[in-house]
C-alpha positions as CSV (number, residue, x, y, z in Angstrom):
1,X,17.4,-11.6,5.9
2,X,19.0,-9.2,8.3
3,X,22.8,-8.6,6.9
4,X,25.5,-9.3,9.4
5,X,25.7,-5.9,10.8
6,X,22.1,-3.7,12.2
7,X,24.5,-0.2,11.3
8,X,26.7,-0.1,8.3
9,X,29.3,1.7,10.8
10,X,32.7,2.7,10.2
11,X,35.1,-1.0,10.7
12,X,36.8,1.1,13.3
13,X,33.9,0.0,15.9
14,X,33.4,-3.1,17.3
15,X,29.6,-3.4,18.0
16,X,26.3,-1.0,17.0
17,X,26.3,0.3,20.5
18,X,29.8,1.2,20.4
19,X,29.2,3.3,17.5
20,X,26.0,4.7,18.4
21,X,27.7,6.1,22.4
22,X,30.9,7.5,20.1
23,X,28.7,9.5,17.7
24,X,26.6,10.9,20.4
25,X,28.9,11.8,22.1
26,X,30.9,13.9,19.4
27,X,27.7,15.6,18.3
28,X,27.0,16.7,21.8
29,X,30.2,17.8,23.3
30,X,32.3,19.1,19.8
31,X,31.5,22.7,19.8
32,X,32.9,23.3,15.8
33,X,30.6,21.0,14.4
34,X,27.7,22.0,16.4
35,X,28.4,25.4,15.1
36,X,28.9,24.2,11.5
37,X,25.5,22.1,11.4
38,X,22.8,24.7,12.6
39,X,24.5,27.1,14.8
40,X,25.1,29.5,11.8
41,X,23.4,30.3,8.8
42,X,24.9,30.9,5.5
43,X,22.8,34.1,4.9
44,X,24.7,35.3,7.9
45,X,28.0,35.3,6.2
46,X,28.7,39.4,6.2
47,X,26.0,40.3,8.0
48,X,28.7,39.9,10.9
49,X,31.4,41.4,12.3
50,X,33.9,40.0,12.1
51,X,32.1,37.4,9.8
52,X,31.9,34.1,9.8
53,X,35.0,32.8,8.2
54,X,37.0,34.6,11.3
55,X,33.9,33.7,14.0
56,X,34.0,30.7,13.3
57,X,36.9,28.7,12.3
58,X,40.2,28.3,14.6
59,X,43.2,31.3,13.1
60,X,45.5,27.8,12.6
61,X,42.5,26.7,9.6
62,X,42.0,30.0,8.6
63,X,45.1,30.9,7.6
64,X,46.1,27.3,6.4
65,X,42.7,26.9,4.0
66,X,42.9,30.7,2.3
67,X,46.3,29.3,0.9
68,X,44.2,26.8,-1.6
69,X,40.9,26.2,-4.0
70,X,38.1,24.5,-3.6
71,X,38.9,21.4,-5.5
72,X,41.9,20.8,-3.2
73,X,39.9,21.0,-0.4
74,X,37.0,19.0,-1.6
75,X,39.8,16.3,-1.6
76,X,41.2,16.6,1.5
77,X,37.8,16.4,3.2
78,X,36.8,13.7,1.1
79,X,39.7,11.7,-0.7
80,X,43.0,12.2,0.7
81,X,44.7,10.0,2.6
82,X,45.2,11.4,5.8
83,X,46.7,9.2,7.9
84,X,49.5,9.7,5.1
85,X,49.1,13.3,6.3
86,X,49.1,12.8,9.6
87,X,52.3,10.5,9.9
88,X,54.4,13.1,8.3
89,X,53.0,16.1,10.6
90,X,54.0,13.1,13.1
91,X,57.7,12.9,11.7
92,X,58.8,16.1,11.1
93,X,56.4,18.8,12.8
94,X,56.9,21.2,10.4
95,X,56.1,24.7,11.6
96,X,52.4,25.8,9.9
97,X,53.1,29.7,9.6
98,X,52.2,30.8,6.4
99,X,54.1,33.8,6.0
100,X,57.4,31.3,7.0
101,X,56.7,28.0,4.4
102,X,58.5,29.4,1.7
103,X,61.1,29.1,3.8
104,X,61.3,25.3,4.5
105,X,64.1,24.3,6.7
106,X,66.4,21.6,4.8
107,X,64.5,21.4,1.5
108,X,61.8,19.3,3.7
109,X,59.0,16.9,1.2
110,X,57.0,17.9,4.1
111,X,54.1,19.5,1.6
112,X,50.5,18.9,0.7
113,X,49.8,20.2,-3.4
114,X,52.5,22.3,-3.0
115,X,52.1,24.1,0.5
116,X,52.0,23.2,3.9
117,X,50.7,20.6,5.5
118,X,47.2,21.1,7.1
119,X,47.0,22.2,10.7
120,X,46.7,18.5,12.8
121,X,43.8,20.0,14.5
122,X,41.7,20.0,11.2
123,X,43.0,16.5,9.7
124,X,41.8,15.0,13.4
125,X,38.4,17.0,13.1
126,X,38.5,15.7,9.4
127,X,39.0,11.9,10.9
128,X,36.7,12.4,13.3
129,X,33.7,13.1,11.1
130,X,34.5,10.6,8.3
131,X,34.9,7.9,11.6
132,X,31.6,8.8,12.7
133,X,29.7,9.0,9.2
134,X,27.6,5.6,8.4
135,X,29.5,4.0,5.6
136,X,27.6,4.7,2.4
137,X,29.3,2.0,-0.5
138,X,26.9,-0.3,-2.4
139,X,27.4,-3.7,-3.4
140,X,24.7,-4.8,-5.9
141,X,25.8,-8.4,-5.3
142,X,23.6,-7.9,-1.8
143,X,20.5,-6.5,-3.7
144,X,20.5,-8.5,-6.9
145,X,21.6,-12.2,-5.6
146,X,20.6,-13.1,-9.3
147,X,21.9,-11.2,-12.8
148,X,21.1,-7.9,-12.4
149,X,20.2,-7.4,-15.8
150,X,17.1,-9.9,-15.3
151,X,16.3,-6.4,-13.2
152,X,16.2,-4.2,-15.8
153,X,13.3,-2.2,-16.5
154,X,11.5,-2.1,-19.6
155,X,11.1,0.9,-21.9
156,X,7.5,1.3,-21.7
157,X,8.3,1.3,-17.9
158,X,10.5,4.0,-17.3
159,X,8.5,6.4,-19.1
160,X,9.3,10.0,-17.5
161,X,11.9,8.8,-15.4
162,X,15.3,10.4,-15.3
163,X,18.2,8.1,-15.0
164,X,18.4,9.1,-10.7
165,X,15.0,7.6,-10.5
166,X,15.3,5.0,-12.7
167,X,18.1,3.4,-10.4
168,X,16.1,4.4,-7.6
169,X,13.3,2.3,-8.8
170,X,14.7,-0.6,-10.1
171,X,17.3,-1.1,-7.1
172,X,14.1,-0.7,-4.1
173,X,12.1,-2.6,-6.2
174,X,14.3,-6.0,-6.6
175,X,14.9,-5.1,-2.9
176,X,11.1,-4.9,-1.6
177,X,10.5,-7.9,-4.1
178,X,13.5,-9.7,-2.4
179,X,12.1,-9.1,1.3
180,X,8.9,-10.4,0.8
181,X,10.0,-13.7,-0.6
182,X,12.4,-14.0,2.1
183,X,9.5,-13.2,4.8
184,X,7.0,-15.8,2.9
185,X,10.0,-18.3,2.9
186,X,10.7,-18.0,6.3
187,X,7.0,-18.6,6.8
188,X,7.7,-14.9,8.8
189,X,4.6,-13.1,7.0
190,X,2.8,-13.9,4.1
191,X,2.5,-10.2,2.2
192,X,-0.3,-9.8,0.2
193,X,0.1,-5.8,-0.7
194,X,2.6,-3.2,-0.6
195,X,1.2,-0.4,0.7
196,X,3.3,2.9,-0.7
197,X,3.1,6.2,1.4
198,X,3.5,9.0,-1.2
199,X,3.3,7.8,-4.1
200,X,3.3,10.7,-6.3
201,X,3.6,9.5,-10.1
202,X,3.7,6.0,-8.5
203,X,7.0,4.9,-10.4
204,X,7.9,2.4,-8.0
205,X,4.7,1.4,-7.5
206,X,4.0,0.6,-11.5
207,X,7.1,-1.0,-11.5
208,X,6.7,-3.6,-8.7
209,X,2.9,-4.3,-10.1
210,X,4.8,-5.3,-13.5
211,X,6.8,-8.8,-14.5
212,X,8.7,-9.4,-12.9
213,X,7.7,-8.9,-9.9
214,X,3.3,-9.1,-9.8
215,X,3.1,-7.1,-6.5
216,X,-0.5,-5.9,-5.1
217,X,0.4,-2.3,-4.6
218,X,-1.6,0.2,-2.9
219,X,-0.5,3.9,-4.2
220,X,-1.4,6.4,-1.3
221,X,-1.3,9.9,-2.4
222,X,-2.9,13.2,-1.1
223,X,-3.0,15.4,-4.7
224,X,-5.0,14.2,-7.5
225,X,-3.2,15.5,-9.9
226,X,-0.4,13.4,-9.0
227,X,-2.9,9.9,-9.0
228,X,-4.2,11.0,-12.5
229,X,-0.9,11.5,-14.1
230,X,0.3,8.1,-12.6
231,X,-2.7,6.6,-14.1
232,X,-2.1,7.9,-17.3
233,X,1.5,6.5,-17.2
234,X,0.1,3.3,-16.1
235,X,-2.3,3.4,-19.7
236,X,1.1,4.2,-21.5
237,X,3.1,1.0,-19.5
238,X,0.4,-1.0,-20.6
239,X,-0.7,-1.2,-17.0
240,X,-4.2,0.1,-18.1
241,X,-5.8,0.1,-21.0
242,X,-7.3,3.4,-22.0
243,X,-11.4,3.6,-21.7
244,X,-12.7,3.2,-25.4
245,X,-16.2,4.4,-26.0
246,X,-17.6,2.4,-29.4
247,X,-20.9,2.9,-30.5
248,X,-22.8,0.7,-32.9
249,X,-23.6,3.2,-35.8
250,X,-26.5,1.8,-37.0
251,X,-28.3,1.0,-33.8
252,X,-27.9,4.3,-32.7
253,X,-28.9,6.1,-35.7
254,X,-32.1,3.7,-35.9
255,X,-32.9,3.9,-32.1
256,X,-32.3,8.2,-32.2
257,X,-35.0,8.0,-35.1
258,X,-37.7,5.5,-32.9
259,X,-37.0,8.5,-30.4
260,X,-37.2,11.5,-32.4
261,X,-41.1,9.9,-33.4
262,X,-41.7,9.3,-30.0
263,X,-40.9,12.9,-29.1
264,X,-43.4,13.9,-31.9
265,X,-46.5,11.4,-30.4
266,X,-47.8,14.0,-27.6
267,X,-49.2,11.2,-25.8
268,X,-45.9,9.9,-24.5
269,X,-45.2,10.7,-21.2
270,X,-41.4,12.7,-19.9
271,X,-40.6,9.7,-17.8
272,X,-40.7,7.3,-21.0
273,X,-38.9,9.7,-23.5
274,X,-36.3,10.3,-20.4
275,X,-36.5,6.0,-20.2
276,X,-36.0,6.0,-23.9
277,X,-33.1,8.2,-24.1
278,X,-31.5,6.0,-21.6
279,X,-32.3,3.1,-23.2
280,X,-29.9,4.7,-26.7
281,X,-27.3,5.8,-24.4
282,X,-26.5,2.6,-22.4
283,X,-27.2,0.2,-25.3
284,X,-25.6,1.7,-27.6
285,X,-21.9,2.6,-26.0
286,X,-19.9,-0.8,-25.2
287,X,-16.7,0.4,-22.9
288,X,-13.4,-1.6,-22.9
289,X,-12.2,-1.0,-19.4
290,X,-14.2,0.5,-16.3
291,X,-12.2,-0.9,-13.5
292,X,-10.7,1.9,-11.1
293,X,-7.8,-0.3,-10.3
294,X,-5.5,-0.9,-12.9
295,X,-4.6,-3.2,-15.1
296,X,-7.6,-4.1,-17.0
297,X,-5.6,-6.3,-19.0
298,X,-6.5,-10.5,-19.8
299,X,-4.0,-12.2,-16.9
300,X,-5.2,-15.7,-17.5
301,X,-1.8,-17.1,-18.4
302,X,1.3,-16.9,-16.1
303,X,2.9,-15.7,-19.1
304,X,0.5,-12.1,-19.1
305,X,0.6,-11.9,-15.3
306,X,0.5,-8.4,-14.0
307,X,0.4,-6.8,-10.7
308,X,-2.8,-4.5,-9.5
309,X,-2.4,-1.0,-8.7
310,X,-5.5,0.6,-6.3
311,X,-5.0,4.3,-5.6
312,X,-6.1,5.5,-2.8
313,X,-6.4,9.5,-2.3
314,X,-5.2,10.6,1.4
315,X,-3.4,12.9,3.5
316,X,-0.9,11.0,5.7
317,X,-1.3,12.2,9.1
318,X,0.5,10.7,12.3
319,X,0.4,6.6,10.4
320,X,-3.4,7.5,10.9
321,X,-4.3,4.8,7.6
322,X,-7.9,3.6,9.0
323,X,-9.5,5.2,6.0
324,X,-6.8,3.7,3.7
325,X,-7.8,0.0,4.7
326,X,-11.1,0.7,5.1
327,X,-10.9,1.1,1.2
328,X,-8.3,-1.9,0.3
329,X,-9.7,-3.8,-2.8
330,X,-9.8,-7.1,-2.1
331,X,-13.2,-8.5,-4.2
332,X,-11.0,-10.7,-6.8
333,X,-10.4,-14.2,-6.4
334,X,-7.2,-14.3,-6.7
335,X,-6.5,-11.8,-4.1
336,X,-8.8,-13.4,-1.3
337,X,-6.9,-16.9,-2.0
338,X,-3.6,-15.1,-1.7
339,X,-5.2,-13.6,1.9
340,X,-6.7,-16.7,2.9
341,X,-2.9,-18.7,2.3
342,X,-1.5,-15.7,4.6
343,X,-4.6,-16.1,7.5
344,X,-3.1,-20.1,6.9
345,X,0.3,-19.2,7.4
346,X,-0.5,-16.7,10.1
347,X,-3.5,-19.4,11.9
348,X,-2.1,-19.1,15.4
349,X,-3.3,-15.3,15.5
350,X,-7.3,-16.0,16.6
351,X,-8.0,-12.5,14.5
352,X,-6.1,-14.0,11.6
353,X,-8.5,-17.4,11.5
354,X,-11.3,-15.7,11.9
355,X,-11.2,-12.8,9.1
356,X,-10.2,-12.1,5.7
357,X,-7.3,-9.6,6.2
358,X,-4.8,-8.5,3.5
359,X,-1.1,-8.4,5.1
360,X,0.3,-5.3,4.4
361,X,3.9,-3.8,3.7
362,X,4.6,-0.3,3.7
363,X,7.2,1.5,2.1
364,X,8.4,4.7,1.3
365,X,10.8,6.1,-1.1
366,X,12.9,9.1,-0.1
367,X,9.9,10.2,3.0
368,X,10.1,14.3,3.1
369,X,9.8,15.4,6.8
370,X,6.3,15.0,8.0
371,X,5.8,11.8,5.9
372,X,8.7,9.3,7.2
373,X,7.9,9.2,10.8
374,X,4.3,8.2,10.0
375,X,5.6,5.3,8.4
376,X,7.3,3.7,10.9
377,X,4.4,4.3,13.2
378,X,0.9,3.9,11.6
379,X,-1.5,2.9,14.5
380,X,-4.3,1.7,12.3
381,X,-2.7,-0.2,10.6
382,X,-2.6,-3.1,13.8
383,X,-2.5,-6.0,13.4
384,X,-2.1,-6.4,9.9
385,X,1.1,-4.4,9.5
386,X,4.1,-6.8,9.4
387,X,6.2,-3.8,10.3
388,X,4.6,-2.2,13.5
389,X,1.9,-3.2,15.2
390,X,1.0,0.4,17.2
391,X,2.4,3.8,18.1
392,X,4.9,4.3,20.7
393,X,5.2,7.8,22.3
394,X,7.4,10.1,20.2
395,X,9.0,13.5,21.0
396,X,8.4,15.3,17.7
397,X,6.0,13.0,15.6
398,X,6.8,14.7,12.3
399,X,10.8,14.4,12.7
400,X,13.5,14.3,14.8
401,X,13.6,13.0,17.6
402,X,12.1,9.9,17.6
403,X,13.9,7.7,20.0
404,X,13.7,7.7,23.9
405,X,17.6,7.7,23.7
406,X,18.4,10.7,21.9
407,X,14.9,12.5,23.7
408,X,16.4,11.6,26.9
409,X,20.4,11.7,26.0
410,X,21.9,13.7,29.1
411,X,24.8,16.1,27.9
412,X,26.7,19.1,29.2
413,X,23.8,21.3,27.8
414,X,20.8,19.5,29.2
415,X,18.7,16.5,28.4
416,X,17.5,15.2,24.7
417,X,19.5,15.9,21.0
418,X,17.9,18.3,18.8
419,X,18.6,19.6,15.3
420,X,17.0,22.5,13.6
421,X,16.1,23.4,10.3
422,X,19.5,24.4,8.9
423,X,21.0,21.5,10.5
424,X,18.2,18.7,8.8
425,X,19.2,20.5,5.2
426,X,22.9,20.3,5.2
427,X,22.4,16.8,6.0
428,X,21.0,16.2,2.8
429,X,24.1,17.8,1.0
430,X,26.1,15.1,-0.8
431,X,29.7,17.5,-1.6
432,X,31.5,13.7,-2.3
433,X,29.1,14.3,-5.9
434,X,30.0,18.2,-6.5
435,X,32.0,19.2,-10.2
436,X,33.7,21.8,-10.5
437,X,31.3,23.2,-12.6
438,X,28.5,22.7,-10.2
439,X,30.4,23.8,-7.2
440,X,30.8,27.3,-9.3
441,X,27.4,27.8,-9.7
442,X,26.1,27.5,-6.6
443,X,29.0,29.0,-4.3
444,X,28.1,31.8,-6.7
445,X,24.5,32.0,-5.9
446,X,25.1,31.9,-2.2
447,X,28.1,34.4,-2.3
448,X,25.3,36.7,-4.1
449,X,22.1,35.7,-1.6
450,X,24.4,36.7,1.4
451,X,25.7,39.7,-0.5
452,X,22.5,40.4,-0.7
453,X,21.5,40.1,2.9
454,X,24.2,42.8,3.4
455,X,23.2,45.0,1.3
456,X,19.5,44.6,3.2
457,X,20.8,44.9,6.2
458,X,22.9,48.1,5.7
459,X,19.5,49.9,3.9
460,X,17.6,48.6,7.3
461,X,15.5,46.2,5.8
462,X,16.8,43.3,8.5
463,X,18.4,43.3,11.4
464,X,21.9,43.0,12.4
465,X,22.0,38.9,14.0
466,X,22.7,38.6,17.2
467,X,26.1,37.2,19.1
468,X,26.7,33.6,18.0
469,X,27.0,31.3,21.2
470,X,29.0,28.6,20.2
471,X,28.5,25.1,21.3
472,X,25.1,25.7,22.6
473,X,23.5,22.7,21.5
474,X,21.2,23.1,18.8
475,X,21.6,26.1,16.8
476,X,19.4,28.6,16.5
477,X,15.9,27.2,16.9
478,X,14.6,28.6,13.7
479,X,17.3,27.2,12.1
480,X,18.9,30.4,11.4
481,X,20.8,33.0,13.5
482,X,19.7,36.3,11.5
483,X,17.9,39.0,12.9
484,X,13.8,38.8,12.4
485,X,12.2,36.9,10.3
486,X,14.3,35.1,7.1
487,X,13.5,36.7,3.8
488,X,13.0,33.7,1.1
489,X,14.2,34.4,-2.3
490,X,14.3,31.0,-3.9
491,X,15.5,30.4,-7.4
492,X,15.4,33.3,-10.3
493,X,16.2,33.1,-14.0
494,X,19.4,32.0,-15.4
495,X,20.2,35.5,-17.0
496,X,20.1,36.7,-13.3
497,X,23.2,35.0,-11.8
498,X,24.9,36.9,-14.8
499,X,26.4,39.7,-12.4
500,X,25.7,40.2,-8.6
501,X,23.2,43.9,-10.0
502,X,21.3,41.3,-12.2
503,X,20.9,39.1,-8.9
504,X,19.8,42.1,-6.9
505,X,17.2,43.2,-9.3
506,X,15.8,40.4,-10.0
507,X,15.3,39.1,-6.5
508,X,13.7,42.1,-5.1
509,X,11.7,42.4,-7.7
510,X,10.2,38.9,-7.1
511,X,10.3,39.5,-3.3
512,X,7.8,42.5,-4.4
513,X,5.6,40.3,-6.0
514,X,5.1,37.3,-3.6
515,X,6.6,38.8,-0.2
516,X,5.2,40.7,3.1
517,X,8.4,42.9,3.1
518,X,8.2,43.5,-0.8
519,X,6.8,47.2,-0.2
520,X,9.6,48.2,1.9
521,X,12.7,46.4,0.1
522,X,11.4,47.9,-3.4
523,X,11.7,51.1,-1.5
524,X,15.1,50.8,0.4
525,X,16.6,49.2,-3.1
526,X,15.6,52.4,-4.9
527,X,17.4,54.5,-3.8
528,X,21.0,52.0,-4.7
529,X,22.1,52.6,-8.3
530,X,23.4,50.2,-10.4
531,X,26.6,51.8,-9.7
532,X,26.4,51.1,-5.8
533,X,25.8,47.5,-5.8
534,X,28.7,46.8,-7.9
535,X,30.8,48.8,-5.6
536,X,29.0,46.5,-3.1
537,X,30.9,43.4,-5.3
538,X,33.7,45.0,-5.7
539,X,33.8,45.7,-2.1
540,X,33.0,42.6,-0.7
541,X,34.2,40.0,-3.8
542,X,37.5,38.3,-2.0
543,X,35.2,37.0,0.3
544,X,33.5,34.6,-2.1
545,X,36.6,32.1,-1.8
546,X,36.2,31.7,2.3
547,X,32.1,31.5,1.9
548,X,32.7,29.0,-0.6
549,X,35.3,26.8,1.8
550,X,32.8,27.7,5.2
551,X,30.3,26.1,3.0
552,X,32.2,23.0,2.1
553,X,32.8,22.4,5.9
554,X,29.2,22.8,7.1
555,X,28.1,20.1,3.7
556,X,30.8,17.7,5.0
557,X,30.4,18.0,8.7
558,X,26.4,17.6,8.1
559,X,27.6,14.0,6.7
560,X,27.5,13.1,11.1
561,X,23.8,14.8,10.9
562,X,22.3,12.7,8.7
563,X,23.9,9.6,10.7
564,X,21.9,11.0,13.7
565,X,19.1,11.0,12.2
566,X,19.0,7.3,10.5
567,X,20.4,6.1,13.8
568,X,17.5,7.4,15.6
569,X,15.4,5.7,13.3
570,X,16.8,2.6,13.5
571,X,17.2,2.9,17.9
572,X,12.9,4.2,17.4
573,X,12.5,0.6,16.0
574,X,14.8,-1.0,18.2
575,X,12.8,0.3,21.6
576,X,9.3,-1.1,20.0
577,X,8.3,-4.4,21.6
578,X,6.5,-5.2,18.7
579,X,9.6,-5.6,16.5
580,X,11.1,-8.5,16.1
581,X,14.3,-7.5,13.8
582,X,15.1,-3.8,12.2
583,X,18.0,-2.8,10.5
584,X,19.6,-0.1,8.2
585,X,21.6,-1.0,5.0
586,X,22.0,0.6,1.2
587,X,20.1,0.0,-1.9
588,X,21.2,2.7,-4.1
589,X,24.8,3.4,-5.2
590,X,25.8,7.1,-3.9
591,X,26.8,8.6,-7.1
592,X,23.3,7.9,-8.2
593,X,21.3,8.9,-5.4
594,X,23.1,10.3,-2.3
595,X,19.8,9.2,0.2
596,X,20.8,5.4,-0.1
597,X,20.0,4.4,3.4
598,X,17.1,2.2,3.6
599,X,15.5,1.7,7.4
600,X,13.7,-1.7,7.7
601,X,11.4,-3.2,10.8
602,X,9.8,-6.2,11.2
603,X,7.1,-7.1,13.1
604,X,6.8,-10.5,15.3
């Protein structure tokens, strides 16, 4: 059940722990990456002086990265073979000046794409990250131990899905399906329902309920809108079948006309016309399907089974589900002889022999920030959760930390690993999926935001940031390092990205519609021509190129973040008594969905 290693860690280590020490160690004492994943802010970029490009990086990479594109470095971060690199630096130490390279002693081969070799000081930083980043590759042979096609998911199914979150779907599906048949096979727990936290349009959810797989699933969401558009897809997947009201034409028309006299015979009382209205309206409408929990569909052959699907509105707070349990349908028959073959399976458990309790899995699919830790958690849900049975004391319930070793981690700075804002969102960068095309669009649109930011901060709109202080830990605990308060912008029309003026006017004049400071931007901004802020381009334009590389650095160095974080996950579990086995491994390919880590406990 549990693959052959807890971690999927780098081969390089020879045990979890060994992995875990190395990679706390990096994050706490390497003062570049620290400063890379939340110690700066991209909006900061020319707010500074000098800016960040010179702050931050080491002359030797400076110098050494202006000399080439994007695309090149891309590679070199993510695809070259730099041991290769490394071994030649190695043999020849070939001298790094840029102004000198043209001037290559002996003709030397000593080149990288045409120019120098990069500095060794950045190809060991380079190592260093990719050495300490969980290893991400997919093998479907260890989801789908059958033909995958026998996987596939029907057309009715995949209704509104894009192709990301039709992978998504099928892959954790066969993957939940697969867990519970090994945890009934191993006699481990006998899962009755799959509980899923968020379920928003309930994809997963709808297709787990389906054939092939006939899950129980519980869909827990806290907007409505969300429950009734899953519902509807669930009428479209032929889940549900859609409430018909049919009338029988003739009996109404004759029982409206036995009414209509009554109504004209003074000496019937209110009550019996009310009783007699009553009587037309409920004999006279026969509905198809009233159930709240879909399908409402005939099941009585194997061949027709199908799932159930009970949604359950709630707001997720702290693994607080009392209320969600409290509301678990299980009425059927078939559902209280599944239970009943679980309280058999589980009989040594007094509470088990003595009440009718579903066994419960939860899962979650891509948890946002204050809904994963709740899920690993959940307090209520003892001690019918095969995951957890109770809470454990956690240092930031909603994120990160959650393990006593990184809370209590001693380091050069202190006690206890934190990460702010900025640093949690570059985690979620994937740069090993960027295109060309989409790398130009969005270095773009954050060349023109800090631009922007400039051009506020020249008209005194915000504050010039204060000094950086490298290497202190965590970043800036509002996960930026501006002056006062960050002004959000957000995303703006296409035809505004068309020139950096376009950009300018049409971001303060949405800031003006939804923001606090909208009164006083609109009024710096007027007096700036059209003129001045392409001066302000023109001015500032060669910098795009260094933003663009700073930024490729901070998306790959966050690749050791979002490590941290599943690895504190995964040690949370591993300090709970009440877990038996826990481990992390992927169910999505990366190309397809970049969050392909998958965190698993299981209860004793």
């Amino acid at each position: 059940m549990c693959p052959d290693k807890a971690l999927p860690y780098p081969p390089i280590y020879a045990c979890a722990e060994e992995y875990v020490e190395a990679l706390l160690e990096f994050v706490t004492t390497s003062e570049i990456l620290q400063t890379l994943c939340g110690g700066v802010h991209i909006l900061d970029f020319l707010t500074r002086d000098p800016d960040l490009f010179e702050a931050v990086l080491l002359p030797e990479w400076r110098d050494w990265l202006r000399l080439f594109g994007i695309s090149d470095i891309l590679d070199l971060l993510m695809r070259e073979d730099l041991g290769r690199l490394l071994e030649k630096d190695n043999e020849e130490s070939i001298s790094l000046d840029v102004h000198t390279f043209h001037g290559l002693p002996g003709g030397s081969t000593s080149q990288w794409r045409g120019g120098p070799l990069p500095p060794k000081s950045l190809l060991l930083y380079i190592l260093k990250v990719q050495g300490l980043s969980l290893d991400r590759s997919f093998k479907a042979d260890s989801l789908f131990s059958d033909d995958p096609n026998a996987h596939s998911l029907s057309r009715q199914i995949t209704v509104g899905m894009k192709p990301k979150k039709a992978h998504e779907v099928k892959n954790f599906a066969a993957f939940v399906d697969s867990l519970i048949s090994k945890l009934t096979a191993t006699n481990t727990h006998d899962i009755t329902h799959v509980v899923d936290f968020g379920s928003g349009q309930n994809y997963l959810g709808r297709v787990l309920a389906s054939p092939i797989y006939n899950r129980r699933v519980v869909a827990v969401e806290s907007k409505e809108t969300n429950i009734n558009g899953a519902k509807d897809m669930d009428i479209s997947a032929k889940l549900a079948k859609k409430m018909v009201v049919r009338r029988n034409k003739k009996a109404f028309r004759m029982q409206k006309n036995e009414l209509q006299t009554a109504d004209a015979d003074e000496t019937i009382s209110g009550e019996t016309q009310l009783a007699a209205r009553e009587t037309v309206s409920r004999d006279c409408v026969f509905p198809v399907a009233t159930s709240q929990t879909t399908p409402a569909l005939d099941t009585s052959s194997k061949e027709h089974e199908f799932g159930n699907i009970q949604y359950i509105e709630h707001i997720i707070m702290d693994g607080d589900l009392k209320s969600v349990v409290s509301q678990l349908d299980v009425n059927d028959t078939a559902q209280q002889e599944d239970i009943r073959s679980a309280t058999r399976t589980n009989g040594s458990n007094e509470l088990y022999s003595t009440r009718l309790d579903p066994q419960l899995m939860v899962i979650s699919l891509h948890s946002c920030e204050r809904l994963g830790p709740p899920s690993y958690k959940l307090p209520t849900l003892r001690p019918n959760h095969p995951r957890l049975d109770r809470s454990s004391s956690t240092y930031d319930p909603h994120g990160f930390p959650m393990s006593e070793r990184l809370a209590s981690y001693k380091h050069r700075y202190g006690k206890g690993i934190r990460m702010n804002i900025t640093a949690r969102m570059m985690a979620v960068q994937a740069p090993q999926n960027w295109t060309a095309t989409e790398c130009e669009g969005f270095f773009t649109r954050h060349f023109y935001r800090a631009l922007l930011q400039r051009v506020f901060m020249d008209i005194g709109v915000v504050e010039k940031p204060g000094a950086l202080n490298p290497g202190s830990g965590s970043g800036s605990p509002r996960g930026w390092s501006g002056g006062g308060q960050p002004i959000i912008i957000g995303s703006l029309r296409k035809s505004c990205y068309s020139s950096f003026v376009t950009y300018a006017r049409g971001a303060v004049d949405k800031i003006g519609e939804a923001s606090e400071h909208g009164i006083v931007i609109k009024e710096g901004m007027a007096f700036l021509s059209d003129s001045d802020l392409f001066d302000y381009y023109e001015r500032f334009k060669h910098k795009k190129h260094e933003l663009s590389l700073i930024w490729s650095l901070m998306a790959f160095s966050a690749g050791v973040m979002e490590s941290v974080i599943v690895v504190d996950r995964w040690l949370w579990l591993k300090e709970q008594k009440e877990v038996s086995s826990c481990w992390v491994q992927t169910v999505f390919e990366y190309e397809q969905s970049p969050r392909n880590l998958v965190v698993v406990g299981i209860k004793r």
